[in-house]
matplotlib code that plots the C-alpha trace (Angstrom):
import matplotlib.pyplot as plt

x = [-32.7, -35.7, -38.0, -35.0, -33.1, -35.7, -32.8, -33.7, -32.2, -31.0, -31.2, -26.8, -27.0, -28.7, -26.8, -23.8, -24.9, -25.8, -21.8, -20.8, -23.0, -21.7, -17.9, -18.2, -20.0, -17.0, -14.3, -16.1, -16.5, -12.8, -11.7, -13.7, -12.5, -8.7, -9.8, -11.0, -7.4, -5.3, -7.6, -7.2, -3.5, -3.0, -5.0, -3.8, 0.0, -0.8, -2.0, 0.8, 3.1, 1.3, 1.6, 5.4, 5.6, 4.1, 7.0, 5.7, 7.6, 5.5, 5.0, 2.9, 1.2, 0.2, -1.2, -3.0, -4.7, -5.7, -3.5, -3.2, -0.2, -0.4, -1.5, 1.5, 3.8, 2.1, 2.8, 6.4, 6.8, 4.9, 7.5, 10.8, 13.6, 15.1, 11.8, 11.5, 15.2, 14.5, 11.9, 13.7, 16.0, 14.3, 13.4, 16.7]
y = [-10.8, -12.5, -9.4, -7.1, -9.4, -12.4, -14.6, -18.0, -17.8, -21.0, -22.3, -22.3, -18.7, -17.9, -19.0, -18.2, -14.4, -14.7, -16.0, -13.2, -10.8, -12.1, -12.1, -8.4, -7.6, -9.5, -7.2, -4.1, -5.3, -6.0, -2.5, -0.4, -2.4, -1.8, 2.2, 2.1, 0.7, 3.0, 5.9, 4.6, 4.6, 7.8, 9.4, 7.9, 8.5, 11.9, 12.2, 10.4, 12.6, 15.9, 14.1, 13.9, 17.5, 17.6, 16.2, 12.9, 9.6, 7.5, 4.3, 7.2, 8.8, 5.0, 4.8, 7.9, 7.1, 3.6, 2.4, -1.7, -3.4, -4.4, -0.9, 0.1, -1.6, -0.2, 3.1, 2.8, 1.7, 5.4, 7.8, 7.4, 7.2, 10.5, 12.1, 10.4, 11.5, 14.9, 14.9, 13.7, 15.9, 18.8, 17.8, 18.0]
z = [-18.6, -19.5, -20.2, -21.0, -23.4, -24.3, -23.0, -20.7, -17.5, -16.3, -12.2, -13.0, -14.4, -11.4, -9.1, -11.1, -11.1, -7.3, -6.7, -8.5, -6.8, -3.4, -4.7, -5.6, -2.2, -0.3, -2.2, -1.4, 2.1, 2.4, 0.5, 3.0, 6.0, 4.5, 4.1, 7.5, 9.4, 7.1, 8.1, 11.4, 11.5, 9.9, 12.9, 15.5, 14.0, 13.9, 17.4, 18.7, 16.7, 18.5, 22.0, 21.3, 20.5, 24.1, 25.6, 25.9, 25.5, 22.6, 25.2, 27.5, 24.5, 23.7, 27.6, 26.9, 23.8, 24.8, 21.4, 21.7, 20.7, 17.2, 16.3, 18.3, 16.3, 13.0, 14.1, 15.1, 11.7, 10.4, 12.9, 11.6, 14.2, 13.0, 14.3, 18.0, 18.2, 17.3, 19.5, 22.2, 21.8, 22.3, 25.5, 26.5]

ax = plt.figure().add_subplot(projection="3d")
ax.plot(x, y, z, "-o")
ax.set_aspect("equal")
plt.show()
C-alpha cells in the first residue's frame, strides 16, 4: 500500500490486515472441510443404498464398508424408511 497507494502503513494496520488474512484462511478452511463430509456422506449413502439392493441388511453393509457410528447415524437420516422397507421387502 505504501508503493501502490502512497499510504503509511501502520504496525495496527498490519496486524489488522494479517487477522483478516487469517480469518478468511479459517473460513475457507472450514468450507472445504464441510464440502469434504457432505461429499463424504453422499458416497457412502450411495454405496450403502447399492449394498441394500444386494440384499444386504444396512447394519452388514455398515460392517462391510468399515462406516463408524456417527456417520452411521448421518446416513440413516439420508435412506428414508420407505426405502429400507422397500428394500426389505423385496427380499421377501
Amino acid at each position: 500500500m505504501r508503493k501502490q497507494y502512497h499510504i503509511e502503513v501502520t504496525k495496527k494496520m498490519e496486524e489488522d490486515l494479517n487477522d483478516m488474512c487469517n480469518i478468511s484462511m479459517y473460513h475457507e478452511r472450514v468450507g472445504l472441510t464441510k464440502g469434504i463430509q457432505v461429499g463424504e456422506l453422499k458416497a457412502l449413502t450411495t454405496s450403502v443404498k447399492r449394498l441394500l439392493e444386494h440384499q444386504l441388511s444396512i447394519e452388514e453393509a455398515f460392517a462391510l464398508l468399515g462406516i463408524e457410528k456417527e456417520m452411521q447415524t448421518k446416513i440413516r437420516k439420508q435412506l428414508t424408511t420407505a426405502y429400507i422397507k422397500e428394500m426389505k421387502s423385496n427380499r421377501s
